[in-house]
N, C-alpha and C positions, 0 to 999 in steps of 0.2 A: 678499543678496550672499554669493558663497560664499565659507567660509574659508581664509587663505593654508595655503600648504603648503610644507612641506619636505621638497624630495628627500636622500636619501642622499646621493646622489653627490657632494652641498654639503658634507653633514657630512664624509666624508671627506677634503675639501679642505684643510678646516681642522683635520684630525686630530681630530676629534670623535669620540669612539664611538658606537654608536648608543643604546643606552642613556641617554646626552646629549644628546640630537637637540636641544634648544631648544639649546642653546649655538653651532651654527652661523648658525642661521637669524636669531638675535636677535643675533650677532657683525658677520653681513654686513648688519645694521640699526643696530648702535648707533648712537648719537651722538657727533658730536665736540663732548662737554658739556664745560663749566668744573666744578672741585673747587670745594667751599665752601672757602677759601685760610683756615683758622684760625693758620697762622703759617710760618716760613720756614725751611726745613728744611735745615741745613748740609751739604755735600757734600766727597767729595774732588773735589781739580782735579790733571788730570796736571800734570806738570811747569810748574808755577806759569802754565798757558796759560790758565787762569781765574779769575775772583773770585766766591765764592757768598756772597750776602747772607744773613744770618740777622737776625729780628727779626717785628713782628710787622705784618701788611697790614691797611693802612687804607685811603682812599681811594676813585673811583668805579669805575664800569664798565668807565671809559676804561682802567682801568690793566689790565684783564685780558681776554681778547675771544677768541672762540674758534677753533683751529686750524683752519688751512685749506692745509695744505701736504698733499702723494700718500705716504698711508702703503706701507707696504714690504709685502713679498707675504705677509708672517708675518698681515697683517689690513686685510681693504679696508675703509673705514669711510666711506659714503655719508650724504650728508646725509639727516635726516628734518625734514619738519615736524613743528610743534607743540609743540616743544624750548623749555623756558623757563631761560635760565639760571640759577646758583647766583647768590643775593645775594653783595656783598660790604659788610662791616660797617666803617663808622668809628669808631673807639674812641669809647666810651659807649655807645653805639648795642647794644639786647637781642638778642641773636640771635634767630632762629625758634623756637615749640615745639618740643622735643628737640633742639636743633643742639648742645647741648652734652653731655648726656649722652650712654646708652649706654641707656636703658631705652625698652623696647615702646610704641611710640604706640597700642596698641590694649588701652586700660584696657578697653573693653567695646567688644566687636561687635555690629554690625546683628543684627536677624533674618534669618534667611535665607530666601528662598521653598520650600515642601514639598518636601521630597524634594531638599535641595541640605546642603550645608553653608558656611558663612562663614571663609572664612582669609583671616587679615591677616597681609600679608609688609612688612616692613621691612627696611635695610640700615643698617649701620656701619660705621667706618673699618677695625674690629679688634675682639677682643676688650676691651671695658670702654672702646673709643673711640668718639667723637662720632655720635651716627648724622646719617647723609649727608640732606640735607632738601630735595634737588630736583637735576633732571637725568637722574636713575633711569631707565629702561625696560627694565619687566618684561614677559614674555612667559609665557605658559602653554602646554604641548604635550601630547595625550596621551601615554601611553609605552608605547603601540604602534601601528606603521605602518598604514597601508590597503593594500589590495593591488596598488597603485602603490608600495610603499616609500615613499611620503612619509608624516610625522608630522604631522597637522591642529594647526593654532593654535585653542585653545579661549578663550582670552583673553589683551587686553595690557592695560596702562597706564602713562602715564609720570610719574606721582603719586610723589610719595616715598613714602608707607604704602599702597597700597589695599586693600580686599579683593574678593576674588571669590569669588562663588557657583559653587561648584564641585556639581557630581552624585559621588556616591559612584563612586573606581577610581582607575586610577594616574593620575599626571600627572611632568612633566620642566616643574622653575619655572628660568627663568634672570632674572640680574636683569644689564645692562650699565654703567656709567658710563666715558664717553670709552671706553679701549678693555681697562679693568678688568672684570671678570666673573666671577659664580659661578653653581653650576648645583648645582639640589638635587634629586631626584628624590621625590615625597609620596605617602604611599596615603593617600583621605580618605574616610572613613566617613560616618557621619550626625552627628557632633560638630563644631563647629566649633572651629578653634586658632589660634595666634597663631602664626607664622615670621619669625625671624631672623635674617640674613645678614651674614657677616664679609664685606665685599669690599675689600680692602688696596689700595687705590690713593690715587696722589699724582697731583702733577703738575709739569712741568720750562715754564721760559721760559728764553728762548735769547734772546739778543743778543750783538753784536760788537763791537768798538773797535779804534782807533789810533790809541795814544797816549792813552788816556781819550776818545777822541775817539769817540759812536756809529756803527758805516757803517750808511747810510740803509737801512733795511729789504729795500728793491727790490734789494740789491746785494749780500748776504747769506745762506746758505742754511743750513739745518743737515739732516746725516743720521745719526737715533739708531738704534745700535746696543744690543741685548740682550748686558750680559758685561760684565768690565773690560779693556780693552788694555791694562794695565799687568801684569796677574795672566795675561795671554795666554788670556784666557776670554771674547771677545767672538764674536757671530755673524758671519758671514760675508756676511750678505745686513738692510739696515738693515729696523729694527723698524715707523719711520717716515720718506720721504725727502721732502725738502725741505721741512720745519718754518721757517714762516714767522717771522723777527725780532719777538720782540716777541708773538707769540702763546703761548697756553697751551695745552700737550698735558697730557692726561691719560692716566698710565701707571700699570700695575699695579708694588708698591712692590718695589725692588728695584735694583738696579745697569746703569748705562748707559753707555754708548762715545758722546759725539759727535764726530762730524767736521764741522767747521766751514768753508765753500767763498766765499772773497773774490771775485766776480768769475768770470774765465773762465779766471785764468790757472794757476800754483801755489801760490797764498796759501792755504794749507788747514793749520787747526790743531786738534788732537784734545782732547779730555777726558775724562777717569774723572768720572762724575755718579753719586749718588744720589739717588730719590726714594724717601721715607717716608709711612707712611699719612697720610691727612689732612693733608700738609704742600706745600708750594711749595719747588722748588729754584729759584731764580730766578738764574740763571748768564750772567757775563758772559765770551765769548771773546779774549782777547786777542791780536789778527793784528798781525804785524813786516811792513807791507806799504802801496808805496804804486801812486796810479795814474797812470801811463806814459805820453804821448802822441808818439805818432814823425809826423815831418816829414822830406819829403826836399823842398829847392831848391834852384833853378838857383843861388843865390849864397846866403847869409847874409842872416837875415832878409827871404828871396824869399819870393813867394808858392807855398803847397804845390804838387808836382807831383800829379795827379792820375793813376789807375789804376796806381798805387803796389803792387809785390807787396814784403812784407811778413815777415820773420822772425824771431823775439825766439830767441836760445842762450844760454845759460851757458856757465861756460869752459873745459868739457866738452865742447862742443859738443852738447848734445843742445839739441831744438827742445822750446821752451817754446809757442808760440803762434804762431800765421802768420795772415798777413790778407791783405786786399789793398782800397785806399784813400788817401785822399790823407793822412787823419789818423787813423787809427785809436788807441784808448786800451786797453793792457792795463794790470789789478792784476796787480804780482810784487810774492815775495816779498823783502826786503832781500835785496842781496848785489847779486855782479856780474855782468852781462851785455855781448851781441855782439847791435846793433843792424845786419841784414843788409836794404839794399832793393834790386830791382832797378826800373830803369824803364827803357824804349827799349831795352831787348837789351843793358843796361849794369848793373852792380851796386856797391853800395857800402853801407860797414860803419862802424860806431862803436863802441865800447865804452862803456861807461857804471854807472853805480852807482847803486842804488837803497836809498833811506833811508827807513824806518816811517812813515808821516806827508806825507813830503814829495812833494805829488803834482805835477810837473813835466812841461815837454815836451823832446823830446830831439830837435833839429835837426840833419838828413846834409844837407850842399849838395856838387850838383857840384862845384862852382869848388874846394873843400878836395880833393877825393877826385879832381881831374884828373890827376895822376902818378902816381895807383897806378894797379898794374896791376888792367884788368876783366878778371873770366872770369865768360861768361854763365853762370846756371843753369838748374836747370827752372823748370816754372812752378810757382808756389806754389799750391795749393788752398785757397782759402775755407773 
């Protein structure tokens, strides 16, 4: 079978040099693996919009499970098989060989086959932190192109230590976890050695509330930003979008913007997040928002009219959400709004208030709205 290859034109996608050439090719491969969660890493929250637990994670599987929301253009991240996740340990419970130090799994190497040499590559959290003990996928490149410009893959594995029998020349080693990465470039002789890898990544869980109350995963989105919004140092296009409730992303350690999206309507609340090496941000968003359902009948407690066209304002008048149905349900955020329907070439409006928590229906019937004046509108769009 012949070996994959990496074009150029990929590497500069991803701002790779070529010098780095495994760094794209094994980027647009990695995993969307789980961190080994050794304990729960404090974060700022903007404006009291969130609450970050700290302490230390026990429990099963269940509690951590791996992302699966459309990362942002900064990094595409296609699933792979063969991906075994990180354990998660319940107090008492040994961790793995090395999960807690910082020292070389490779007290002694294989032989190597004639004319090869043995390098064992490992990864850790940081300097003098935990080395990382599964999830890994390392990639081996030469580090120079064919004369297609692509860079040949000479070997992977997704082992947390391996080694590989390399032939004496250059090579570009990248090693990925979730969407953390380093890339080391090795000339290797006829000696074999030992390599080890700082790769600083953590990882953030997102969920939402109101009122302490969780909103159910499906109704909930997050999109993380690279930067803080408070410091006015966030990217402009998200890191990752639509990070699923409840799921674990794993991100290189460092400071994050999320915005957080209730629904369809304007319930959307931001936070300054950080993740630490080896650590879990585990961040809960607090949304002031409840969900809306409009009714327009012929009388009070009639039954709905149907092909209902649809418009939620503020008192502003700008348009928050339009629809068109006999009951449609928007999430707003608290505060007050102009509940606007037309039906039959007639229109009619309500005002209304909207409180955190309290999800309600909000009833227009003809028979109230008979001696205002109608003035038709356009048609609403869907």
């Amino acid at each position: 079978m012949q070996s994959p290859r990496l074009p150029l034109p990929m590497l500069r996608r991803y701002g790779i040099p070529a010098r780095c050439a495994a760094s794209g090719g094994a980027r647009r491969a990695a995993v969307r693996g789980l961190i080994v969660l050794l304990a729960l890493a404090p974060a700022a929250a903007s404006a009291q919009n969130a609450t970050v637990k700290s302490g230390t994670l026990s429990g099963g599987m269940s509690q951590v499970m791996p992302f699966s929301g459309v990362p942002g253009s900064a990094s595409r991240v296609p699933p792979m098989s063969g991906f075994a996740p990180a354990p998660i340990l319940s107090p008492g419970t040994a961790p793995p060989v090395g999960a807690g130090t910082a020292r070389d799994p490779h007290t002694v190497l294989p032989q190597p086959p004639a004319g090869k040499a043995a390098i064992g590559v490992s990864a850790r959290f940081g300097a003098n932190e935990p080395l990382i003990p599964r999830g890994l996928v390392w990639r081996v490149f030469a580090d120079k192109p064919e004369a297609s410009g692509a860079y040949p893959l000479v070997a992977e594995a997704v082992d947390p230590s391996p080694v590989f029998f390399l032939s004496p020349g250059g090579y570009v080693v990248h090693v990925s976890y979730g969407l953390a990465s380093a890339v080391r470039r090795l000339v290797v002789g006829s000696s074999s050695r030992r390599e080890q890898f700082d790769l600083e990544a953590g990882a953030m869980k997102l969920q939402g509330d109101v009122n302490d109350v969780l909103i159910p995963a499906q109704k909930v989105t997050f999109d993380i930003f690279e930067g803080s919004f408070l410091q006015g140092k966030t990217s402009t296009r998200p890191y990752f979008r639509d990070a699923e409730s409840g799921s674990v992303v794993v991100l290189p350690a460092g400071s994050y913007h999320v915005v957080s999206t209730y629904g369809e309507g304007n319930a959307v609340i931001q936070a300054d997040l950080t993740v630490q090496p080896g650590k879990l941000t585990d961040a809960t968003i607090h949304h002031r928002a409840a969900e809306i359902t409009l009714k327009l009948a012929a009388k009070a407690g009639g039954e709905a009219l149907s092909d209902t066209q649809w418009s939620v304002l503020t008192p502003g008048g700008d348009t928050i959400k339009e629809s068109i149905g006999a009951t449609p349900t928007f999430v707003l955020a608290e505060g007050g709004y102009t509940a606007i329907a037309r039906n039959d070439g007639k229109t009619y409006s309500k005002e209304f208030e909207v409180q955190a928590g309290n999800n309600t229906a909000i009833e227009l019937s003809v028979e109230a709205n008979a001696g205002l004046p109608q003035q038709p509108t356009g048609d609403i769009q869907e």
